[in-house]
VEXGUTI-282460 format. One line per field, with one value per atom (N, C-alpha, C): residue number from 1; x, y, z. Coordinates in nm, 3 decimals, decimal comma. Atoms other than C-alpha are relative to their C-alpha. Layout:
// VEXGUTI-282460
i [NUM ...]
x [X ...]
y [Y ...]
z [Z ...]
//
This chain:
// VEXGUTI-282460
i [1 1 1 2 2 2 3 3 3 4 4 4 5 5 5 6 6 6 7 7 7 8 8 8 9 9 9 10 10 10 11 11 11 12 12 12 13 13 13 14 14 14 15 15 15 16 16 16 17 17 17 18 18 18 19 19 19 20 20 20 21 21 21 22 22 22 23 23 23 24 24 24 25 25 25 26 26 26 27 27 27 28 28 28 29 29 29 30 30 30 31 31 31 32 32 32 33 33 33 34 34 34 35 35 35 36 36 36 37 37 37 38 38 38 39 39 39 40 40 40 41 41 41 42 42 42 43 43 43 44 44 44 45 45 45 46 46 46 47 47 47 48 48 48 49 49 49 50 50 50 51 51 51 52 52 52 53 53 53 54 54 54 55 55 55 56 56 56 57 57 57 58 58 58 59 59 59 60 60 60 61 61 61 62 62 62 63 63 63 64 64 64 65 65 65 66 66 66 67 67 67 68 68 68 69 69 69 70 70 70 71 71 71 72 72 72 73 73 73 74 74 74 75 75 75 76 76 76 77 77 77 78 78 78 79 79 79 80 80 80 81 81 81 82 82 82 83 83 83 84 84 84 85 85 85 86 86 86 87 87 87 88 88 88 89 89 89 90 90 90 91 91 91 92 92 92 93 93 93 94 94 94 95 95 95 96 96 96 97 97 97 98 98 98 99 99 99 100 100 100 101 101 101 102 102 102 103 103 103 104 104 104 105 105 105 106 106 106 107 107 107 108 108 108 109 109 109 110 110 110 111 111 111 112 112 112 113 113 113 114 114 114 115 115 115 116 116 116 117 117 117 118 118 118 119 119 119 120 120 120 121 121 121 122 122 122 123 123 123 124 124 124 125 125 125 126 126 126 127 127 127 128 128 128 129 129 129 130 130 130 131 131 131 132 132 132 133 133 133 134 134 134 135 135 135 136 136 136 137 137 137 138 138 138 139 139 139 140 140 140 141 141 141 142 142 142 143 143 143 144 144 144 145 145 145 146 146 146 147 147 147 148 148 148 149 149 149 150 150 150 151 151 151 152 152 152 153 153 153 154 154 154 155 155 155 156 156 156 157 157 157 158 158 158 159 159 159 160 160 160 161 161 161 162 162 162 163 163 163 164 164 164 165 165 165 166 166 166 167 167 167 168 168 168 169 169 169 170 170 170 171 171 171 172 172 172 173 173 173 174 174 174 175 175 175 176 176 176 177 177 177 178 178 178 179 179 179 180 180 180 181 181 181 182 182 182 183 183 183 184 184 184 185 185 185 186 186 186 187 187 187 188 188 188 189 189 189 190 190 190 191 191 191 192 192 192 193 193 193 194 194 194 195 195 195 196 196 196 197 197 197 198 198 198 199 199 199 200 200 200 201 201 201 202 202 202 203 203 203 204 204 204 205 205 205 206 206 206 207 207 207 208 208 208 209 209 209 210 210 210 211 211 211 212 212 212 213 213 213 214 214 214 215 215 215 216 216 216 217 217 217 218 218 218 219 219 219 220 220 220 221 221 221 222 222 222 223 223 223 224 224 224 225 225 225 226 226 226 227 227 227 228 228 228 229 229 229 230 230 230 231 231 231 232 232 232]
x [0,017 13,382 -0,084 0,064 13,287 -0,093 0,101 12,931 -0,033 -0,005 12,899 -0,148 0,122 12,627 0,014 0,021 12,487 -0,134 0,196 12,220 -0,021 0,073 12,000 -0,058 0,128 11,874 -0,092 0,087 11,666 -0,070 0,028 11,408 -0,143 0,124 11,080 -0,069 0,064 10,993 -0,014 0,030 11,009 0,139 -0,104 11,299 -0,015 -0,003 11,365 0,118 -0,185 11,652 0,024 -0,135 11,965 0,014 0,012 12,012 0,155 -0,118 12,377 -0,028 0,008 12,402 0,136 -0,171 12,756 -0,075 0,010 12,553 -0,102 0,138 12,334 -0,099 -0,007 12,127 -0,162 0,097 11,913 -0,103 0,016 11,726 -0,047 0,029 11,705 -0,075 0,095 11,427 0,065 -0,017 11,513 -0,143 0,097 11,252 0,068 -0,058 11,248 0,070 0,003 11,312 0,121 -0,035 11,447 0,051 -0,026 11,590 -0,040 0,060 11,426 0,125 -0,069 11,605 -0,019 0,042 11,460 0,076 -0,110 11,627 -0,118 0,056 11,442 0,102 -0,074 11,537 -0,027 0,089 11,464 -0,065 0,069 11,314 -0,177 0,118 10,985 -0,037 -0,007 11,094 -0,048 0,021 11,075 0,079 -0,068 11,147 0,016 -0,068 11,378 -0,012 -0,066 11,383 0,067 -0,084 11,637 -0,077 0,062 11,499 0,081 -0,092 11,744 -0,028 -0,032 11,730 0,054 -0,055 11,793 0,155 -0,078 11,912 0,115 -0,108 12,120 0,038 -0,055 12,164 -0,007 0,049 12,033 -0,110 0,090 11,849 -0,079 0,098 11,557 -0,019 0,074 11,553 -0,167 0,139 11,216 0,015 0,003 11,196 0,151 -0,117 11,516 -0,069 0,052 11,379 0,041 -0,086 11,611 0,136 -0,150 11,978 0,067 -0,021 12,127 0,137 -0,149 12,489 -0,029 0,060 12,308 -0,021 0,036 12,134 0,080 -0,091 12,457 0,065 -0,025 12,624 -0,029 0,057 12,378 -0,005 -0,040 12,390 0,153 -0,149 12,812 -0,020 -0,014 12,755 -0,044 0,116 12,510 0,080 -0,047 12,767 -0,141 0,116 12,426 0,014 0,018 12,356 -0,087 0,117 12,144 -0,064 0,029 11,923 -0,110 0,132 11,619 -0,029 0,049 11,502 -0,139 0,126 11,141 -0,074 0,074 10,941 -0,151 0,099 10,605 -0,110 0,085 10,454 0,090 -0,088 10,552 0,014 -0,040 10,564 0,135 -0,157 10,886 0,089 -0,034 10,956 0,059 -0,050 11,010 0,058 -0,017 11,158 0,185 -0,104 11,483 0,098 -0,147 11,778 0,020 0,021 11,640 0,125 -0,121 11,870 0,166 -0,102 12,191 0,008 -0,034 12,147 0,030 0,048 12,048 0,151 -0,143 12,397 0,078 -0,094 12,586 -0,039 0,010 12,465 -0,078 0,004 12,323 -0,103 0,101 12,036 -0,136 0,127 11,710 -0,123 0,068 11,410 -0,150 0,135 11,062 -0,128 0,026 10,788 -0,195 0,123 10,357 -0,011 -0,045 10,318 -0,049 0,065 10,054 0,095 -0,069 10,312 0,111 -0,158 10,614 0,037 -0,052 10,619 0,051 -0,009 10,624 0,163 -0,146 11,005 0,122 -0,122 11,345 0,087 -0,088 11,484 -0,133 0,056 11,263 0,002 -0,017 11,142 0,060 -0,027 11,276 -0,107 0,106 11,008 -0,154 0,112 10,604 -0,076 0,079 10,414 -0,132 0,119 10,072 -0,110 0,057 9,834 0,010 -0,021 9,908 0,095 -0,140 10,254 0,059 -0,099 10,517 0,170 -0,156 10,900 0,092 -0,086 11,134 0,121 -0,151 11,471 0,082 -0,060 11,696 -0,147 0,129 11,434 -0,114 0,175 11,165 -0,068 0,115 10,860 -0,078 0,105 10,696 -0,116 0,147 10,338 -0,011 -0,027 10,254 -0,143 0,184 9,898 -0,058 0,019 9,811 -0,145 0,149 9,583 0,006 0,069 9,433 -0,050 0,057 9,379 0,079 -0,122 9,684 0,099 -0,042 9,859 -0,114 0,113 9,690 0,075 -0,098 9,969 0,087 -0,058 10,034 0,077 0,011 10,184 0,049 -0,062 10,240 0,058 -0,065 10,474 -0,062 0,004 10,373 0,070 -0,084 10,645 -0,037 0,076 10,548 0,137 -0,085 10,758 -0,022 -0,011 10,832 -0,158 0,114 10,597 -0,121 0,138 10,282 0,003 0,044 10,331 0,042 0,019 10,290 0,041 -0,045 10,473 -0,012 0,086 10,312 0,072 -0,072 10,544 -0,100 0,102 10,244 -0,007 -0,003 10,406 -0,085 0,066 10,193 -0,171 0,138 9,864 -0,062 0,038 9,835 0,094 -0,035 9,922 -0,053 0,135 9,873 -0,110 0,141 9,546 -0,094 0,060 9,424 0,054 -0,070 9,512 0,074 -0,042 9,673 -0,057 0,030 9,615 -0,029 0,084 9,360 -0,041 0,039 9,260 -0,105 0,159 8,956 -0,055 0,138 8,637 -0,029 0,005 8,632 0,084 -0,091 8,922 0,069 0,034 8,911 -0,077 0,094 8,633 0,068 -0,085 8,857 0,113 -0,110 9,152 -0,054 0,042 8,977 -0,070 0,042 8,810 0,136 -0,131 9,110 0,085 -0,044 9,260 -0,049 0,028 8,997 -0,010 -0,023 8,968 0,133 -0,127 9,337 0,114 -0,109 9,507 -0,100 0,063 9,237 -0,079 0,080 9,045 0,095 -0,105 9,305 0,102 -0,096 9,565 -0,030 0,069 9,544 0,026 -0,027 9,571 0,154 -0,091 9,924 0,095 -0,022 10,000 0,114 -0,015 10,278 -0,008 0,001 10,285 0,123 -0,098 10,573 -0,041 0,059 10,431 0,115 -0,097 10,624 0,096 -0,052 10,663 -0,034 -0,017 10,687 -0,008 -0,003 10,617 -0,097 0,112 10,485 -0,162 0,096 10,204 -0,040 0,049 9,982 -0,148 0,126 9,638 -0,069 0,049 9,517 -0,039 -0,007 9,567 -0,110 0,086 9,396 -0,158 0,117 9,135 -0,141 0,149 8,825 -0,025 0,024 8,895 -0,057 0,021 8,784 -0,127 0,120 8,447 0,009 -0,051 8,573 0,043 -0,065 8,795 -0,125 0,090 8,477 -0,099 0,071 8,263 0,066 -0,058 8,507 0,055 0,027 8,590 0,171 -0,110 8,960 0,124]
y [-0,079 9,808 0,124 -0,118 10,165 0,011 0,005 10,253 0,171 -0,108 10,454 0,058 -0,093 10,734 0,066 -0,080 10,857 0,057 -0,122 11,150 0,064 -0,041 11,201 0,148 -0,105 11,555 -0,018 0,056 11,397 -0,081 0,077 11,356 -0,005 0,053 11,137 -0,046 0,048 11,064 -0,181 0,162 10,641 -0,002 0,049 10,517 -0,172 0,140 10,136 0,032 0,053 9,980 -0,075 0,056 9,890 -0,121 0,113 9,527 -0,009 -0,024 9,622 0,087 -0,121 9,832 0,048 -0,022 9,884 0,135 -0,115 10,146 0,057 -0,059 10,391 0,086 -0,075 10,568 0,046 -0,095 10,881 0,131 -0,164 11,200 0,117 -0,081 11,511 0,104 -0,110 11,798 0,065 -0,127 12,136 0,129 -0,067 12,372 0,131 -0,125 12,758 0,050 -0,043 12,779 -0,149 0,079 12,393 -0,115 0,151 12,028 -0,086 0,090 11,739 -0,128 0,125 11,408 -0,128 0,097 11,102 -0,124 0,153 10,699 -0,042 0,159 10,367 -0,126 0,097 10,125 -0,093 0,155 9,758 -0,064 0,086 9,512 0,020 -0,104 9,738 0,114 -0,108 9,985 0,119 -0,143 10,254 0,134 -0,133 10,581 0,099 -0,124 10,843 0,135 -0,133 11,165 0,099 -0,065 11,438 0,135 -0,128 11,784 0,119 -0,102 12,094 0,150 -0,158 12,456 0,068 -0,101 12,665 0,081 -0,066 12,947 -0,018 0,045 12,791 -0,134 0,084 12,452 -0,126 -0,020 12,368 -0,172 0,141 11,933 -0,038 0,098 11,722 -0,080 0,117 11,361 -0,051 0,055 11,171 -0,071 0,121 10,857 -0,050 0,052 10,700 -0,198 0,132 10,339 -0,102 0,118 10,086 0,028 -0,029 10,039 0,148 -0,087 10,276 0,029 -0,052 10,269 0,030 -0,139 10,419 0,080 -0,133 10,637 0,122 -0,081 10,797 0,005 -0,075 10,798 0,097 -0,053 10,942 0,169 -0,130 11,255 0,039 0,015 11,210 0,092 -0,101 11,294 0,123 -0,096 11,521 0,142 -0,123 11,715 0,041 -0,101 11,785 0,022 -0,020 11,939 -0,010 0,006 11,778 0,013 -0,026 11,883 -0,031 0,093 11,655 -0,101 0,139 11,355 -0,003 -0,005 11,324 -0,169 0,104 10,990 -0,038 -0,039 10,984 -0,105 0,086 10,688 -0,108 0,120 10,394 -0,176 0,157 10,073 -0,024 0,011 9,898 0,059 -0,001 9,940 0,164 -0,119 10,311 0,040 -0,055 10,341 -0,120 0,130 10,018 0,056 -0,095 10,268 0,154 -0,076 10,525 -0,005 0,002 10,416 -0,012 0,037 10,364 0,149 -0,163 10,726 0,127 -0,081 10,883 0,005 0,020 10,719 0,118 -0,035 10,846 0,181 -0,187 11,240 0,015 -0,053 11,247 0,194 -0,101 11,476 0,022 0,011 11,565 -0,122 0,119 11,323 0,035 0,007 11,368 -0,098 0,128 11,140 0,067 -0,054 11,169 -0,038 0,035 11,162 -0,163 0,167 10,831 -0,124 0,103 10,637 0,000 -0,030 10,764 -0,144 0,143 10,406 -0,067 0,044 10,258 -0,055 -0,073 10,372 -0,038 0,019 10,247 0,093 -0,092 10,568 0,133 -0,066 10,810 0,167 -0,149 11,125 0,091 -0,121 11,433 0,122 -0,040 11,602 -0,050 0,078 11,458 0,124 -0,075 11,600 -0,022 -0,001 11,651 0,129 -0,082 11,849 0,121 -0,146 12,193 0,031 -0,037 12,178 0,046 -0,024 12,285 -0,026 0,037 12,182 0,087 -0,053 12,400 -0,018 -0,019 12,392 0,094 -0,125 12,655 0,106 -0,088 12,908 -0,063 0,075 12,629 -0,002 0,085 12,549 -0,071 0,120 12,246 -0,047 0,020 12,223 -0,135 0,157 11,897 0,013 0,031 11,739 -0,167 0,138 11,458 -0,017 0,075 11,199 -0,176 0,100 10,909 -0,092 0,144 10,558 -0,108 0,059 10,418 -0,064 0,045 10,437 0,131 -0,135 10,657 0,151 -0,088 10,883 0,039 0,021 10,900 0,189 -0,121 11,263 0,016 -0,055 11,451 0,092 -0,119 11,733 0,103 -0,048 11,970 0,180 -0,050 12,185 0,105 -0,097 12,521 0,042 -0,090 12,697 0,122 -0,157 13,048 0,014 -0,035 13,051 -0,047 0,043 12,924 -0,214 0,118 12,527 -0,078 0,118 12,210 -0,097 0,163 11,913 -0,077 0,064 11,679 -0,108 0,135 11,407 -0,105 0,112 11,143 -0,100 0,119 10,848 -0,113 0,092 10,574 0,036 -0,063 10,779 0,032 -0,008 10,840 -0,015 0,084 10,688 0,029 0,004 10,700 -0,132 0,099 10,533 -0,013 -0,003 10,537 0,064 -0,061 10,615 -0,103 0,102 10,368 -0,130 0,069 10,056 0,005 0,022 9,965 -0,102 0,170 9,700 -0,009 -0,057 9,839 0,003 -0,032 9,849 0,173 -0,138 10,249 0,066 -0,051 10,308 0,054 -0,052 10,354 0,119 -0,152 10,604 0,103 -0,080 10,788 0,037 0,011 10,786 0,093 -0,087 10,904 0,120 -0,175 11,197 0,100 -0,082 11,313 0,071 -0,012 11,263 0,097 -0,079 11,434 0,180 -0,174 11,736 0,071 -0,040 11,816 -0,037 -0,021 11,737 0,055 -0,008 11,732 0,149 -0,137 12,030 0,149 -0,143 12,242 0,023 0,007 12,179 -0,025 0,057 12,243 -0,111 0,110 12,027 -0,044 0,047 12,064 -0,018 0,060 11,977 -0,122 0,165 11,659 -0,056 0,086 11,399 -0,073 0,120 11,166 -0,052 0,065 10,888 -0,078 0,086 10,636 -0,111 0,044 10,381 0,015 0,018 10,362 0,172 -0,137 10,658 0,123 -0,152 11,029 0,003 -0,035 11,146 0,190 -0,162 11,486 -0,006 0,021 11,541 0,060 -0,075 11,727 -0,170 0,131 11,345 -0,141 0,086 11,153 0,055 -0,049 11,405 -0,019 0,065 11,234 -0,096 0,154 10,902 -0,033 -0,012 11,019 -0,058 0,055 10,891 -0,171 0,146 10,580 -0,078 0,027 10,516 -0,038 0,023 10,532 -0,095 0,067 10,348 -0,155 0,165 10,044 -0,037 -0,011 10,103 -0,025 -0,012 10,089 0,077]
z [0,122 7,586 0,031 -0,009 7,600 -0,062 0,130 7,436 -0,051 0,105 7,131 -0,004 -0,002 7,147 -0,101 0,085 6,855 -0,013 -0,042 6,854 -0,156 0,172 6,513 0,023 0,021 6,449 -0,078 0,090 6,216 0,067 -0,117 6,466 -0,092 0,022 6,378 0,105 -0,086 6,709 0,035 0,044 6,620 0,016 -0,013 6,797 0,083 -0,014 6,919 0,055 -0,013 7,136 -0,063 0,044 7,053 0,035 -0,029 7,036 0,055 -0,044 7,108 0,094 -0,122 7,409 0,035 0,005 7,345 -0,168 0,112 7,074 0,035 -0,025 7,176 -0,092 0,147 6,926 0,059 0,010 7,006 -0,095 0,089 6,837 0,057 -0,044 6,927 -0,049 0,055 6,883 0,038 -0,014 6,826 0,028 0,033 6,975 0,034 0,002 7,026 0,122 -0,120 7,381 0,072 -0,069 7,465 -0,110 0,085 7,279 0,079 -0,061 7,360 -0,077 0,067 7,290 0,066 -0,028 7,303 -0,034 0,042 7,352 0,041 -0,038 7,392 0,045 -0,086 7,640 0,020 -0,109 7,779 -0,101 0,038 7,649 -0,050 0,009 7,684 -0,082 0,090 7,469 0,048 -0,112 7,742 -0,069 0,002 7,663 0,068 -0,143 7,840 -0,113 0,069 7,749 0,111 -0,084 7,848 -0,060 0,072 7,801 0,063 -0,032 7,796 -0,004 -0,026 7,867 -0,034 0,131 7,532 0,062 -0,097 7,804 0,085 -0,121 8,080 -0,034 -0,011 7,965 0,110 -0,079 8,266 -0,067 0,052 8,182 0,111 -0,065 8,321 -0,046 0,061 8,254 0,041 -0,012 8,236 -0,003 0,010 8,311 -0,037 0,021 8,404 -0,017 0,025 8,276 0,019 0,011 8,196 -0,070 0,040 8,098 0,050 -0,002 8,302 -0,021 0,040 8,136 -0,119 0,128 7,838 0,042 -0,023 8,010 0,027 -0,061 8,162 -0,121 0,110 7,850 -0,092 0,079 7,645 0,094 -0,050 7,952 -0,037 0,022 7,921 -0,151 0,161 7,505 0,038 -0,031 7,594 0,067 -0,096 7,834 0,093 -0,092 8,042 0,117 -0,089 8,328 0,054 -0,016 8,459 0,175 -0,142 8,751 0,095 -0,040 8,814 -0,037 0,076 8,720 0,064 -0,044 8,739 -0,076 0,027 8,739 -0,049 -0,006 8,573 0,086 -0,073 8,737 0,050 -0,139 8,996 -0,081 0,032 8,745 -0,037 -0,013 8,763 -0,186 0,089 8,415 -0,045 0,028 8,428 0,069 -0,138 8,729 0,037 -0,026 8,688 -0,014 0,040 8,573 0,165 -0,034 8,822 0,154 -0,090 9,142 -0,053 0,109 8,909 -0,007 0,051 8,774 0,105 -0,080 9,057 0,105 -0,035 9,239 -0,049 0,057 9,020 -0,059 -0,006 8,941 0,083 -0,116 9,266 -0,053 0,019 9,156 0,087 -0,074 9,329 -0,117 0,087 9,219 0,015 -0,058 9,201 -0,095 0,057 9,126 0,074 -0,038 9,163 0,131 -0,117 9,540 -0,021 -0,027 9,521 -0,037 -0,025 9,357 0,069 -0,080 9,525 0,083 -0,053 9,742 -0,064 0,098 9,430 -0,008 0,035 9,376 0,059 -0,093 9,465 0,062 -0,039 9,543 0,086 -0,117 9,835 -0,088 0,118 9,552 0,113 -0,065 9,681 0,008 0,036 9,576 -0,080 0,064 9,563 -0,112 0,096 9,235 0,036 -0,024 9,270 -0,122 0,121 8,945 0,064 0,005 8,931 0,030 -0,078 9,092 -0,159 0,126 8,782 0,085 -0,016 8,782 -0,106 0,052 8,686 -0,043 0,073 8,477 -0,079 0,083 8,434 -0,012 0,008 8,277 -0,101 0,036 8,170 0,105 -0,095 8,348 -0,021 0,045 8,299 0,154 -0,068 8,414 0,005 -0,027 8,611 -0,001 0,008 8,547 0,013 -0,052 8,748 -0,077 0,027 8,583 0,017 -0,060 8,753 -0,075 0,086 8,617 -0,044 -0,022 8,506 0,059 -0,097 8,815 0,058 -0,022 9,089 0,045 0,002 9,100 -0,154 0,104 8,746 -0,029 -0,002 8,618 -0,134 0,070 8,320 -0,020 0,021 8,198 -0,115 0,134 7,973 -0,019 0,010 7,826 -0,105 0,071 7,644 -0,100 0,073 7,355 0,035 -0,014 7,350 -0,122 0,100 7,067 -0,033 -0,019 7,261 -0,063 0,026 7,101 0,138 -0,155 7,404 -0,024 0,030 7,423 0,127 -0,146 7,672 0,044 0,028 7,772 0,121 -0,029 7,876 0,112 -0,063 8,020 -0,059 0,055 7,992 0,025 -0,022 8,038 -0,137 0,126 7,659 -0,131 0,086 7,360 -0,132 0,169 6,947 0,030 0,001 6,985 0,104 -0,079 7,275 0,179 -0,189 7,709 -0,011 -0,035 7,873 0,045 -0,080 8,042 0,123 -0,122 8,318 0,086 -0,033 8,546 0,094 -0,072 8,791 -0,065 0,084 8,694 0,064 -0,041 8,666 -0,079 0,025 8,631 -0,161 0,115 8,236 0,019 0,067 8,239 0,119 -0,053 8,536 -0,115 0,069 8,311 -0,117 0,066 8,020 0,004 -0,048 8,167 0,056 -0,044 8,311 -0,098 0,099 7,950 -0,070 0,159 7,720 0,121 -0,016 8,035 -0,007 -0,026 8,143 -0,104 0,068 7,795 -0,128 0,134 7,487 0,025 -0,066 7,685 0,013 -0,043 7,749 -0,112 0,080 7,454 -0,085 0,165 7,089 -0,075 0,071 6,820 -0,022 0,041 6,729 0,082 -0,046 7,056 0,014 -0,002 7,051 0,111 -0,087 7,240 0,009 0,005 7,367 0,164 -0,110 7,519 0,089 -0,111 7,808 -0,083 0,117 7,479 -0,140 0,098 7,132 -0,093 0,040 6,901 0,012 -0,070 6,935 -0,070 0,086 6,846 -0,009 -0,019 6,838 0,049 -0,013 6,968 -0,104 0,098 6,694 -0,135 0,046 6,534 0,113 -0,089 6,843 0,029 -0,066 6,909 -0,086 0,068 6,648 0,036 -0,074 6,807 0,148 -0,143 7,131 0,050 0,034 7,068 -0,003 0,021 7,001 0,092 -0,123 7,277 0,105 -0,100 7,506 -0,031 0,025 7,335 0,001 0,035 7,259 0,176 -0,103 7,631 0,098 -0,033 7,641 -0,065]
//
């Protein structure tokens, strides 16, 4: 049975998988410069996003996760062209669709160098903070932060008209960073967090984290206080 892809412009950011996977069901942002369009996958409720190039058309998935005969459909609807796939961190869960996809559009791959072992497929390119990845005529700024994994990385994708959309991974979250398991490694994580995203990026800022739904920092940034004190 072939599976049916359907893409919402009626985007809220709050998507869930498909308990059918014979139905795929995405949404897509419209910004000034690019469309973002986000699915949830796995059992984890991983999220991929594909992000396109107003101009050329020209895609970068994120996080090829899980189910990767969605994932290829949802490029298939999509018609994309896609010309990277970038991994934000090395746990299996974001990383299970990634040989599958990679087969089959045979794209370059890149991934933060530290976890790069991590990875079933040999990145093509290691990220490291300050590097940027280009698509078509985007450039998404890469901003390694430490704690999570120790190669963790984020994107952050600019409009023409100055707004930031940070796509996280599992480094930040409505509510708090991510998960830790060193003793440290929290207050690493969160410094990294409140300098290189809350420090540098305004409020209206969004966010799309690795799972569940978006957020904004302009929304996280009073809890920051909090976060440190409660200590996770």
């Amino acid at each position: 049975m072939s599976i049916q892809v359907s893409i919402s412009d009626d985007y809220t950011g709050d998507t869930t998988p498909s308990a059918d996977h014979h139905d795929v069901c995405a949404q897509r942002r419209t910004l000034d410069n690019a469309t973002i369009v986000k699915m949830s996958v796995g059992p984890m409720d991983n999220n991929v996003y594909v992000v396109t190039d107003a101009a050329t058309g020209a895609t970068l998935l994120i996080d090829a996760a899980n189910d990767a005969a969605s994932i290829l459909a949802l490029l298939s609807a999509l018609d994309a062209d896609l010309r990277q796939i970038v991994t934000t961190h090395g746990h299996f869960d974001h990383w299970q669709a990634l040989e599958e996809v990679d087969r089959v559009r045979q794209v370059p791959t890149a991934a933060g160098e530290s976890d790069a072992p991590e990875l079933p497929v040999t990145p093509d390119r290691l990220l490291v903070d300050g590097d940027t990845v280009t698509v078509g005529d985007l450039t998404l700024d890469v901003i390694g932060l430490v704690g999570h994994t120790p190669g963790s990385v984020a994107l952050a994708l600019t409009e023409n008209g100055g707004r930031v959309h940070l796509f996280t991974g599992d480094s930040l979250f409505p509510g708090g960073v991510g998960k830790t398991w060193q003793p440290g490694d929290f207050e690493v994580l969160l410094n990294d967090v409140e300098t290189k995203l809350f420090g540098r990026y305004g409020d209206d800022t969004v966010v799309y984290p690795g799972h569940g739904s978006d957020t904004m920092l302009g929304v996280e940034r009073p809890a920051l206080p909090e976060w440190r004190a409660r200590g996770w």
